[in-house]
MIGU-142333 format. One record per residue (C-alpha): x, y, z. Coordinates in steps of 0.02 Angstrom, whole numbers, plus 50000, padded with zeros to 5 digits. Layout:
N
XYZ/...
REM end
This chain:
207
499375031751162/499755018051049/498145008250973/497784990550938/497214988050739/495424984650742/494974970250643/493594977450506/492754961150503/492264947650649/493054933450693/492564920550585/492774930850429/494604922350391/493864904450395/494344890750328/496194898450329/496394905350510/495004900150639/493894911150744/494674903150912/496394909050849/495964924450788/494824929850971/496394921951052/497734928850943/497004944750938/495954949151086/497144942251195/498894941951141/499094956451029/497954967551174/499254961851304/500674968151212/499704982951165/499404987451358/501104983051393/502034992051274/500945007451314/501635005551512/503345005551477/503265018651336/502775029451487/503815023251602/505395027151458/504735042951422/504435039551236/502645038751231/502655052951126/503555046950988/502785032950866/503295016550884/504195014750714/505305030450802/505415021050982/505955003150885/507365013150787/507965022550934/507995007751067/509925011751105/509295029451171/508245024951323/509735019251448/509065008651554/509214991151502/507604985051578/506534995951498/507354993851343/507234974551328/505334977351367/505184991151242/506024978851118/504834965351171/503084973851193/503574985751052/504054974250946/502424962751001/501214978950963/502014982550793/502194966550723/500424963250765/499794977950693/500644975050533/499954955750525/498174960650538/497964975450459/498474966350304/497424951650313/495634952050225/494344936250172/494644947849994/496534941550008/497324930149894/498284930849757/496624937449659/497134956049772/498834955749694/497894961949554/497444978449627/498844980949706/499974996449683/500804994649518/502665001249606/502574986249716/502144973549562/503524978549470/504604977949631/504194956649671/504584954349495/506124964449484/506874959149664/505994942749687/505594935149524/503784936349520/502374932549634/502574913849656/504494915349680/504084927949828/502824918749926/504014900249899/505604909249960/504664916150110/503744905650156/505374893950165/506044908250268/504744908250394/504344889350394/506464887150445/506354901350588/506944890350736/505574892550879/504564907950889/504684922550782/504284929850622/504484932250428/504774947150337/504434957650185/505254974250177/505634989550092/507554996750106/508185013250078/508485012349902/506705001449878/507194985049841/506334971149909/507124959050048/506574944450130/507154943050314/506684932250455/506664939750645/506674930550817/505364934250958/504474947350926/506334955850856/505724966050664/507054975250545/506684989550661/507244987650825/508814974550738/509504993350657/509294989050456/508415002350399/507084991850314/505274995250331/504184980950349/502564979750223/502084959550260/502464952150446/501964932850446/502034928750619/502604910650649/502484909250858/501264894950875/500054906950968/499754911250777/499214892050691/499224880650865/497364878350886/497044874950691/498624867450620/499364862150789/501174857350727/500974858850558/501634875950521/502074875850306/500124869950325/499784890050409/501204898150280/500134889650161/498464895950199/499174913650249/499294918550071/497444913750070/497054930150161/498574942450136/497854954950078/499054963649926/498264979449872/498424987250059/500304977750063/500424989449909/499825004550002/501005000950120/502484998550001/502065014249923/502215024350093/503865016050149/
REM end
């Protein structure tokens, strides 16, 4: 059974930066309906054995074209979530890049320039995704670091790159809406208020 990431700290804990309406919202309610879903047609597929890392790479084995869209979707919904909140923490900032894991500092700078390079070029990246969808920080093969941008609920998973995701900044408006209403760079903005870097390290690490 796949499992929603529970949030080690209540709802208000990412204020001022992301609301307690849009976190009970975003999470309680959209990223538990994906969850459910995802869980349904994982059975229905007959991959609810495998992880869903494994089911997003291997979409193009389950052969019917229904299930696989929803798999793609729901899937896609679960593990993007998952990856969004388990790296955001009111001990976030910049200040966490600190303790992060010293492989990934040398990475940004090597690949990206440096911290501030990173978060401008990605959050231009997400801030230019046309409609709903999300931004990208992942790990290839060889571990460099690329910036990528995704459609839906679409990751480098499911489109076949390879990549491993470490930081997923979700830009659907179900994300910002209730705080920032149409101001999204005003959400990219604040989102590197809470991302947490020492577990985007851990993360990087385990890629």
């Amino acid at each position: 059974m796949f499992e929603q990431y529970r949030l080690p700290y209540d709802s208000a804990a990412l204020e001022p930066h992301i609301d307690a309406a849009t976190v009970e919202t975003h999470h309680g309610k959209h990223h538990a309906a994906y969850t459910k879903t995802f869980n349904d047609t994982a059975e229905k597929a007959g991959v609810a054995d495998q992880s869903a890392e494994e089911v997003l790479r291997n979409l193009d084995r389950v052969s019917d074209e229904g299930l696989r869209r929803m798999l793609r979707n729901h899937g896609g919904g679960y593990y993007n979530h998952n990856l969004y909140f388990m790296t955001l923490s009111p001990e976030g900032g910049d200040g966490s890049f600190t303790q992060a894991d010293d492989s990934l500092k040398a990475a940004v700078e090597r690949d990206l320039g440096g911290l501030a390079a990173l978060k401008e070029k990605m959050s231009a990246v997400a801030a230019g995704q046309f409609g709903s969808g999300w931004a990208f920080l992942s790990k290839t093969p060889e571990g460099k670091l690329v910036i990528t941008a995704s459609p839906n609920q679409d990751n480098p998973l499911s489109e076949g790159t390879g990549n491993t995701p470490i930081i997923a900044l979700d830009v659907w408006e179900h994300a910002y809406y209730l705080k920032y209403r149409n101001l999204r760079a005003d959400y990219i903005k604040a989102f590197w208020e809470i991302l947490d870097w020492k577990k985007v390290g851990e993360l990087y690490a385990k890629a």
